[in-house]
N, C-alpha and C positions, 0 to 999 in steps of 0.2 A: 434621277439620282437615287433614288430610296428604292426601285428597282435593281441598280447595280446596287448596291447594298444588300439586299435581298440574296441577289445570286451567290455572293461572294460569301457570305454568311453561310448560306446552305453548306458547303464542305467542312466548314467550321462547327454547325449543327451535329451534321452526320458524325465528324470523328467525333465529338463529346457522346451521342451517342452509342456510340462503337467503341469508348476507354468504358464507359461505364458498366454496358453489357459486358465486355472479354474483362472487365476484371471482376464482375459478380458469374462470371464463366469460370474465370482462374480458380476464386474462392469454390463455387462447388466442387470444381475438379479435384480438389485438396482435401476438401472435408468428405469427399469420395476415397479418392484413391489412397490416402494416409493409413488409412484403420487397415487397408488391405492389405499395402504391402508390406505392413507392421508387422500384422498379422499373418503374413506368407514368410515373411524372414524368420521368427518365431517360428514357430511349425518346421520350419528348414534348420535351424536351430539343434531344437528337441532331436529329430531328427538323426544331424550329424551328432551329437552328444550322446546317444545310442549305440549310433555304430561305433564310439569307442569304446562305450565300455563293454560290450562284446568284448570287440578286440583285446581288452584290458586281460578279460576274463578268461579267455581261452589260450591266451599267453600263461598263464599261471599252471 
């Protein structure tokens, strides 16, 4: 009995396993990817807000 116990347990092991790692995976994935595409939107930003005032400027 404590052998079938055992087995059936093991899938139960593994995914606790496997939430714990993919969501300390999720969180760096975030505290990665965030500041960059913060930082890529900004910069794309500045950017488009140049080319109008050009465009502003050379209208006049």
């Amino acid at each position: 009995m404590d052998n079938m116990r055992s087995i059936l347990s093991m899938p139960i092991k593994f995914f606790l396993f496997f939430e714990v790692v993919m969501g300390d995976l999720l969180i760096v994935l975030c505290l990665v990817f965030c500041p960059i595409i913060s930082l890529w939107s900004g910069i794309s930003y500045i950017k488009e807000r140049r080319k109008r005032r050009y465009v502003f400027r050379s209208r006049r």
